[in-house]
C-alpha positions as CSV (number, residue, x, y, z in Angstrom):
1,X,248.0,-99.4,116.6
2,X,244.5,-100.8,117.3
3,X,244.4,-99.5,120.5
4,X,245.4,-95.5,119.4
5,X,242.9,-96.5,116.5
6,X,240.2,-97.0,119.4
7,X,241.1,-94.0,121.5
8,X,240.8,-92.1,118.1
9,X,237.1,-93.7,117.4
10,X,236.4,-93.0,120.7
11,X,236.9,-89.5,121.0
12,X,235.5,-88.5,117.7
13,X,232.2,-90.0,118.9
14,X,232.6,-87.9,122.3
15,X,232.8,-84.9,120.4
16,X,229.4,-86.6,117.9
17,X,227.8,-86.8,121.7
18,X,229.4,-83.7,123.4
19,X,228.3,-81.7,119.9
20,X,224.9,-83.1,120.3
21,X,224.4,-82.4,124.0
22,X,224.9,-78.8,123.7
23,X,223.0,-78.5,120.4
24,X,220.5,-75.8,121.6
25,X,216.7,-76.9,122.4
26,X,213.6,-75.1,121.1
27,X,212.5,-72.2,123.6
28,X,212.9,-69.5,125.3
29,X,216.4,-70.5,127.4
30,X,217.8,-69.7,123.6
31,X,217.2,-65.8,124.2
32,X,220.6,-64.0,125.8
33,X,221.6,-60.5,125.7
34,X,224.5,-60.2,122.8
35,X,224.7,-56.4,123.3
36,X,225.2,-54.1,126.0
37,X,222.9,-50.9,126.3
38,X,224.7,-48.1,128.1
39,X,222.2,-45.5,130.6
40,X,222.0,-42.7,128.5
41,X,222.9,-43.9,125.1
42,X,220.2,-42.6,122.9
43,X,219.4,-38.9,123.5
44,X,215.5,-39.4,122.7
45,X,215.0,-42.2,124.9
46,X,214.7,-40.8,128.9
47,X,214.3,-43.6,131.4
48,X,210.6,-41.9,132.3
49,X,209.6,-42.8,129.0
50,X,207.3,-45.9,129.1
51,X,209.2,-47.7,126.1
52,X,212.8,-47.4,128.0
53,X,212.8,-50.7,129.2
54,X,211.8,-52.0,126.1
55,X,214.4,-50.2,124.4
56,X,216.8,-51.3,126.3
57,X,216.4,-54.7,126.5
58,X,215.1,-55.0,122.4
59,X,218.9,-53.7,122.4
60,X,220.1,-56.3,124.6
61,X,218.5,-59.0,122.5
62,X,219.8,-57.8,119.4
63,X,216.5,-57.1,118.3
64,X,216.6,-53.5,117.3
65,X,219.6,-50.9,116.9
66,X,219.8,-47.3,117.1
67,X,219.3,-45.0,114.1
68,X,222.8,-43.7,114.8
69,X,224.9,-44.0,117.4
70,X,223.5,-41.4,120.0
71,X,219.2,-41.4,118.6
72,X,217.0,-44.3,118.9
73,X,214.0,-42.9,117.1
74,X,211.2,-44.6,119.2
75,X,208.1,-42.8,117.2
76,X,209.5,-43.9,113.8
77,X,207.7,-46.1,112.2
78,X,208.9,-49.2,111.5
79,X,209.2,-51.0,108.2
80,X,208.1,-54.1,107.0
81,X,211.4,-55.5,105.6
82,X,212.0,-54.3,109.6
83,X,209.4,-56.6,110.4
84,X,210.2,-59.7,108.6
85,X,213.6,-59.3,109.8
86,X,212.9,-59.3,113.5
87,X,210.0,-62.3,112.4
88,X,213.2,-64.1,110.7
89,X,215.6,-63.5,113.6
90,X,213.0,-64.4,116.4
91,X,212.3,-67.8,115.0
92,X,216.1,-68.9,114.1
93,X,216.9,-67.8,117.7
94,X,214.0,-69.3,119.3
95,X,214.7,-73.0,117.3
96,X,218.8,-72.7,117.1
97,X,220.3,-70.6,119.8
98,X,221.3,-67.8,117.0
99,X,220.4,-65.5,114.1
100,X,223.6,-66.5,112.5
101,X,222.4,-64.5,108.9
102,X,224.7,-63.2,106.0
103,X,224.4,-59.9,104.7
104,X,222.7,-59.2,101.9
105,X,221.5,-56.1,99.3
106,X,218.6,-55.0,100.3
107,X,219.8,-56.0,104.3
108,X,215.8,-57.8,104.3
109,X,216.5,-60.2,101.5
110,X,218.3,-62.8,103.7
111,X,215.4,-62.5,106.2
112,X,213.2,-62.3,103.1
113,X,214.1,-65.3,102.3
114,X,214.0,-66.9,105.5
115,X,210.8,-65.9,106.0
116,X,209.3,-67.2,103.1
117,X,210.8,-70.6,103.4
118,X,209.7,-71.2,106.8
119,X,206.0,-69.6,106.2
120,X,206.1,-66.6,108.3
121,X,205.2,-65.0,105.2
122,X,203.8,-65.8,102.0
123,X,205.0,-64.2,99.5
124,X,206.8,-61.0,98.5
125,X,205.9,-57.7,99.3
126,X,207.1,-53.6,99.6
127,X,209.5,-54.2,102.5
128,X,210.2,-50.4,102.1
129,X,206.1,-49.4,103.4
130,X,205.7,-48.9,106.9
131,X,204.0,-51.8,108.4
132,X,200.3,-51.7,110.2
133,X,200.0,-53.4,113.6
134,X,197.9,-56.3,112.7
135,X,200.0,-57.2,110.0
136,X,203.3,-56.7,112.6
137,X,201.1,-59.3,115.1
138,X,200.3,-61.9,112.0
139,X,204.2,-62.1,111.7
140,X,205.6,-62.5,115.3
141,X,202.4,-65.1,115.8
142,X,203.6,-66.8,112.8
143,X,207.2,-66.8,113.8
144,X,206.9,-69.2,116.9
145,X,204.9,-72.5,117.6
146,X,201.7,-72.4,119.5
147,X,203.5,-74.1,122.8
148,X,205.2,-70.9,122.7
149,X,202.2,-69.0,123.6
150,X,200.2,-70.3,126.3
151,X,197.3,-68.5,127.9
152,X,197.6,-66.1,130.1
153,X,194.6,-64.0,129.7
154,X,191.3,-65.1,129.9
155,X,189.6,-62.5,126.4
156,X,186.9,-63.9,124.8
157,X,186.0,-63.9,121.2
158,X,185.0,-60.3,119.9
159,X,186.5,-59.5,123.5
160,X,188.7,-56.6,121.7
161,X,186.9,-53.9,120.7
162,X,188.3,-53.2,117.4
163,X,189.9,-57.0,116.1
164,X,187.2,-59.5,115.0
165,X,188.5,-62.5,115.7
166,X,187.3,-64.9,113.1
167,X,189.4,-63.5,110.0
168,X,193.0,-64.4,110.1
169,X,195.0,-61.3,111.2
170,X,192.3,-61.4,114.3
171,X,193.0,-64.6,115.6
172,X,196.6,-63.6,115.6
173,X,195.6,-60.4,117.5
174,X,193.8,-62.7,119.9
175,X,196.5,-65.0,120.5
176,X,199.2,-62.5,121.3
177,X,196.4,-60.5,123.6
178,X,195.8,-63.6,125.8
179,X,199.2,-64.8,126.0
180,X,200.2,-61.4,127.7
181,X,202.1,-59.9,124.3
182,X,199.8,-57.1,123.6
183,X,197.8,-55.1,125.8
184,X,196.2,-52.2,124.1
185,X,196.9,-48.8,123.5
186,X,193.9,-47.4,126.1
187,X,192.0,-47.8,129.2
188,X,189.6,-49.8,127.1
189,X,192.2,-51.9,125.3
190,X,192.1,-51.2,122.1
191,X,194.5,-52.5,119.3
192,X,194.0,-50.3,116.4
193,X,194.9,-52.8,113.8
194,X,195.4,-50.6,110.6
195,X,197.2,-48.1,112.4
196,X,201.2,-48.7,111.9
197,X,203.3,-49.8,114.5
198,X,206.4,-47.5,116.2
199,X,210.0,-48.8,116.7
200,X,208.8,-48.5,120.3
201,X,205.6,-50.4,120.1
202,X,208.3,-53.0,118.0
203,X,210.4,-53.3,121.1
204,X,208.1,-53.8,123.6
205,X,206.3,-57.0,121.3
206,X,209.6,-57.9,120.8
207,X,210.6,-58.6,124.6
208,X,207.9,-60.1,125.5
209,X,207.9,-62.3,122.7
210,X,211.2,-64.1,124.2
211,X,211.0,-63.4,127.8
212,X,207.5,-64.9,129.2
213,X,208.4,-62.8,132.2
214,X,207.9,-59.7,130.6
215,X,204.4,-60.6,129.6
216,X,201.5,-58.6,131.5
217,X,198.1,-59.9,132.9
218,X,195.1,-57.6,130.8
219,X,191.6,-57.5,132.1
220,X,189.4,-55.9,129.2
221,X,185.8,-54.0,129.8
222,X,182.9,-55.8,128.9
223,X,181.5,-52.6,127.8
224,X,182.6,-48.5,126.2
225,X,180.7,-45.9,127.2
226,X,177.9,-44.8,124.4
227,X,179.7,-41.0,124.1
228,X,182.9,-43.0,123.1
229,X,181.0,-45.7,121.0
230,X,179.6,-42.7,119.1
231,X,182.9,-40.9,119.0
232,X,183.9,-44.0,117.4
233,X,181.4,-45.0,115.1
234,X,180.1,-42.0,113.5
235,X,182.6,-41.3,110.9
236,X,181.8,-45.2,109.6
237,X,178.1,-44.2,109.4
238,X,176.3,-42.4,106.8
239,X,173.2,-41.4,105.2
240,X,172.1,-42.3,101.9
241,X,169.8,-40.6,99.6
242,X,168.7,-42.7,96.3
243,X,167.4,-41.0,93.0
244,X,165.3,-42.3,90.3
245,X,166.3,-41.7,86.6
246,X,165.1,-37.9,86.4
247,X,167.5,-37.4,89.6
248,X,164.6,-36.9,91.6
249,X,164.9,-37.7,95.2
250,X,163.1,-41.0,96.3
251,X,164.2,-41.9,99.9
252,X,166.9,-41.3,102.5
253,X,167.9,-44.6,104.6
254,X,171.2,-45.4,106.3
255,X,174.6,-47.3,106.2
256,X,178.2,-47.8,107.1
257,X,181.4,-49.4,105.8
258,X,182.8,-52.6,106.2
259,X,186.2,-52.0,105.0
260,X,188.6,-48.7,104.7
261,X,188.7,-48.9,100.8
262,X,185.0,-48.4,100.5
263,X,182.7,-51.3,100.9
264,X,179.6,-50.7,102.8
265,X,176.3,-52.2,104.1
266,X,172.6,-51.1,103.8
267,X,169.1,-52.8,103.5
268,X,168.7,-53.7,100.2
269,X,164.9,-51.9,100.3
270,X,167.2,-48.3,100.4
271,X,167.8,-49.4,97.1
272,X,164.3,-49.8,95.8
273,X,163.1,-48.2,92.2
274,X,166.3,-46.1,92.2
275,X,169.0,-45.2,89.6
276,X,171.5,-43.7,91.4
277,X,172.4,-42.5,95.1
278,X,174.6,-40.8,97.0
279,X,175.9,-40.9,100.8
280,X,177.2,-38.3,103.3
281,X,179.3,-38.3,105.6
282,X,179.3,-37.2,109.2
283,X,182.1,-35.1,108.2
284,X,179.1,-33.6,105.6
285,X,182.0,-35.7,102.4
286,X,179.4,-36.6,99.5
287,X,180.3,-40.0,97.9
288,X,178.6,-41.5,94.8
289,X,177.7,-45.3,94.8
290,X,179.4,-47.0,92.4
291,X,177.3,-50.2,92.3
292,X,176.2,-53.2,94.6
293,X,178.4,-56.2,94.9
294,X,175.7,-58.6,97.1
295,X,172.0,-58.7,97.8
296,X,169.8,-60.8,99.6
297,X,166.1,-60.0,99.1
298,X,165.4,-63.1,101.7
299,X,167.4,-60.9,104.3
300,X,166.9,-57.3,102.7
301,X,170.8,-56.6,102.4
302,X,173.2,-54.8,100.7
303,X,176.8,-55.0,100.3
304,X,177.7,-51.8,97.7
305,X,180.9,-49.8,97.2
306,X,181.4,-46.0,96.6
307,X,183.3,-44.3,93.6
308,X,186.3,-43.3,95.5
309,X,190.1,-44.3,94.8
310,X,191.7,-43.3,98.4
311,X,190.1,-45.2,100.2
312,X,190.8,-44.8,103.7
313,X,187.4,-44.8,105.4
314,X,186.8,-45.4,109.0
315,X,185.0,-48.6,109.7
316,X,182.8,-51.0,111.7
317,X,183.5,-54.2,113.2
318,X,181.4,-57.2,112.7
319,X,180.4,-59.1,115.8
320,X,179.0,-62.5,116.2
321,X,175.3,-62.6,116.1
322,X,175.1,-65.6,117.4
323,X,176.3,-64.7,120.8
324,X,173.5,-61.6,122.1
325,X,171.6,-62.6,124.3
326,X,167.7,-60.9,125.7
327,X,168.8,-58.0,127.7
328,X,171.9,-56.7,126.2
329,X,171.9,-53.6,125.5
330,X,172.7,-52.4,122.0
331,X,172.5,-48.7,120.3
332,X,171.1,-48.2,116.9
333,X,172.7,-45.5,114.6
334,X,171.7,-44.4,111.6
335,X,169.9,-41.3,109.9
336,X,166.1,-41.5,110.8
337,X,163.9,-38.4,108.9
338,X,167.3,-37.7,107.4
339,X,168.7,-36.6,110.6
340,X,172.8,-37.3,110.0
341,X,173.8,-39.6,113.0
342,X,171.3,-39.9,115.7
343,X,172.2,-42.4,118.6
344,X,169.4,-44.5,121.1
345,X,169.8,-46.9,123.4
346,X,167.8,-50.2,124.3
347,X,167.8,-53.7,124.8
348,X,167.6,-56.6,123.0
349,X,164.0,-57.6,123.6
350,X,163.9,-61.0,121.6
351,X,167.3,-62.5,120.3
352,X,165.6,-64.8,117.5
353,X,162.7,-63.6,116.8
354,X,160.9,-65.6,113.8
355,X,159.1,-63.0,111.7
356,X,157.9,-64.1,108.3
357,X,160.3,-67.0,107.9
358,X,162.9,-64.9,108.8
359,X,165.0,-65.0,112.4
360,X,165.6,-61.3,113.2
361,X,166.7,-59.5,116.6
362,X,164.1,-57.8,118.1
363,X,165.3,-54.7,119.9
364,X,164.0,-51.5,121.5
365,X,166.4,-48.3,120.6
366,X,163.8,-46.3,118.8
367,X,164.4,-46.1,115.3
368,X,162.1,-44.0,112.5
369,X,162.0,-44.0,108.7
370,X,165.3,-43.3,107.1
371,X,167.4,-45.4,109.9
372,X,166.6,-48.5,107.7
373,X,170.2,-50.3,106.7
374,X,172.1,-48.4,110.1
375,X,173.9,-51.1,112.5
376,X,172.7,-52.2,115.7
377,X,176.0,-52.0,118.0
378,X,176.7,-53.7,120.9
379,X,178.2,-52.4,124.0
380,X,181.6,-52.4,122.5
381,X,181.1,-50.6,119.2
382,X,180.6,-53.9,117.2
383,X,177.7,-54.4,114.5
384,X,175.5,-57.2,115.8
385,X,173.1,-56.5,113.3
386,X,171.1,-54.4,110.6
387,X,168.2,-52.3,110.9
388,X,165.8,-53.3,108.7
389,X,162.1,-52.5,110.1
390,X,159.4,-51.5,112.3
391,X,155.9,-52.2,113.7
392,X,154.6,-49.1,113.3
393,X,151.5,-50.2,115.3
394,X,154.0,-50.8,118.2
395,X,156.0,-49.3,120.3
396,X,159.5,-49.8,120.0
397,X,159.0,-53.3,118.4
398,X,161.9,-52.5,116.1
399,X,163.7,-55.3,114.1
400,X,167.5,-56.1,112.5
401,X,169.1,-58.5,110.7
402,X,171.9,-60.7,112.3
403,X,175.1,-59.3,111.2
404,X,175.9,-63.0,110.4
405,X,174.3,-63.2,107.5
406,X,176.4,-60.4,105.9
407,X,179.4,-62.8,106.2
408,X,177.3,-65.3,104.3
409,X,177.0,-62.9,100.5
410,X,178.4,-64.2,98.4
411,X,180.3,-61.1,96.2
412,X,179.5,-60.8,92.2
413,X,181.1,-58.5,89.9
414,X,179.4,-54.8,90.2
415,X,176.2,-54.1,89.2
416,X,174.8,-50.4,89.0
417,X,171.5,-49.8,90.8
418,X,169.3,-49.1,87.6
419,X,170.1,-52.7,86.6
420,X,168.9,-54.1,90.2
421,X,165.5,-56.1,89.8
């Protein structure tokens, strides 16, 4: 009897070790196909198209299913429940070897759920909206663990020419760009963060997320051409024109927008002695400015917002200041004499140049009265600073302020420009 009894102890811990030894690791090994895509399946997926591939091995993975049986829809746009559940099912594969979730009413509240506990997201949402693709890179970087992204490009900071990467959604941009997940959408790699992502765009994140193999080497330029720079920039630069109480004109200076719902940047001296003041457009829209939310007099900026409830306004991206260097060469855009976006090229002469207690960049793109408040972009289309001033005794001896020291303002509630000291 004891010695059954033993033979029984001993096998149930065999099975303890047995179950143990084949418990699935963290990583990639965990990824298997648990489908089988057929040539010719989906109607609107040919194998020239650049996505098949993806799609079909997305479809391997389990990752993504057809629309119906025979149609794919590769240009749809995908969801963010969608999201969140390829965020949820990544990470439970990627630790445990399977997605093994129940179904549920909505199909994204299990994955929800899952999501939530495990901090790929942080709280609710509408799962129904399509989802942009910076918000589509914040979830797949917060799916996995950092090992699980090692380095396979070398991009430097503000290497992308339309992700900053010092706010949140950039450094997951940044991450997923150097370890070989994204690539851009163009010869000059851009991302296009608020624009929303495809089913096909989906798929192809998706595979390289769980097969490293997949993953592609991506050498960005250093520099756009100025005719694309401009192409790119004028819509997010403007001219303003201020009035005094009588609604008599007092000055015309320059701007752009910081943000697609409205919030823009100026030199706070645009501002002087006026009551109200309105900005156009490149497209020739009139907006009125609602108020100004930060000033620095030290500085001479402005951070305002318009009176508009769509929102949806191109933008600039801020830089790092702190990186330009004598030589570069920068373009300064803005409205001088009230000419609507005018574009010039120079250099920066002096990187830190102390002028009345202040550090300013001293560049050389000519700039005239009315450009004061314009940015001063670098060779990617990024705002490295702010025009500010001139010597007008000089030539070319043209100044800006760091775009830096935007990031510094601190915001306040609204306050309208007749109530500005």
């Amino acid at each position: 009897m004891k010695k059954v009894f033993s033979i029984i102890i001993a096998a149930a811990l065999l099975a303890s070790l047995s179950a143990s030894a084949f418990a699935s690791e963290p990583g990639f090994g965990n990824f298997t196909y648990s489908h089988h895509y057929s040539a010719g399946q989906f109607r609107d997926v040919r194998g020239s198209d650049w996505f098949s591939r993806y799609v079909e091995d997305a479809y391997n993975f389990g990752f993504l299913r057809g629309k119906s049986e025979t149609m794919f829809d590769p240009g749809g746009l995908l969801t963010l429940g969608e999201a969140v559940t390829l965020a949820a099912r990544l990470r439970s594969i990627y630790f445990t070897g399977k997605a093994d979730f129940t179904q549920s009413v909505p199909y994204y509240a299990v994955y929800a759920e899952y999501a939530l506990h495990h901090g790929i997201i942080d709280a609710p949402d509408n799962y129904n909206a399509p989802v942009s693709r910076a918000r589509f890179a914040v979830l797949m970087r917060s799916a996995l663990p950092p090992d699980a992204f090692p380095v396979l490009n070398a991009i430097p900071d503000f290497g992308i020419c339309d992700v900053a990467s010092d706010t949140d959604a950039g450094a997951a941009v940044y991450v997923l760009y150097r370890a070989g997940i994204l690539s851009g959408s163009d010869r000059f790699g851009t991302f296009f963060p608020d624009s929303n992502i495809s089913r096909a765009e989906a798929c192809a994140v998706m595979v390289r997320l769980a097969d490293p193999l997949m993953r592609v080497r991506t050498l960005l330029p250093d520099s756009i051409p100025a005719e694309i720079i401009f192409q790119r920039s004028s819509d997010a630069v403007f001219m303003l024109e201020t009035f005094d109480s009588s609604g008599d004109s007092i000055r015309t200076g320059s701007g752009f927008f910081i943000s697609d719902s409205g919030l823009a940047v100026t030199a706070l001296h645009v501002f002087n002695f006026a009551a109200s003041a309105t900005l156009t457009l490149h497209s020739g829209e009139t907006y009125n400015v609602s108020g100004v939310l930060a000033t620095s007099d030290e500085y001479n900026l402005a951070i305002f917002s318009v009176d508009s409830t769509g929102g949806g306004f191109r933008y600039l991206q801020l830089a790092d200041s702190d990186i330009i260097e004598v030589g570069n060469t920068v373009y300064a855009l803005g409205s001088p004499r009230g000419l609507h976006n005018t574009i010039s090229d120079g250099i920066v002469s002096f990187s830190s140049r102390e002028v009345a207690y202040d550090t300013l960049i001293q560049f050389s793109a000519p700039i005239s009265f009315g450009s004061g408040g314009g940015p001063l972009l670098n060779t990617l289309g990024q705002v490295v600073g702010v025009a500010t001033s001139s010597f007008t005794a000089g030539q070319n001896l043209n100044l800006a302020v760091p775009v830096n020291f935007i990031k510094t303002l601190e915001r306040g509630p609204l306050v309208k420009l007749s109530d500005l000291p």
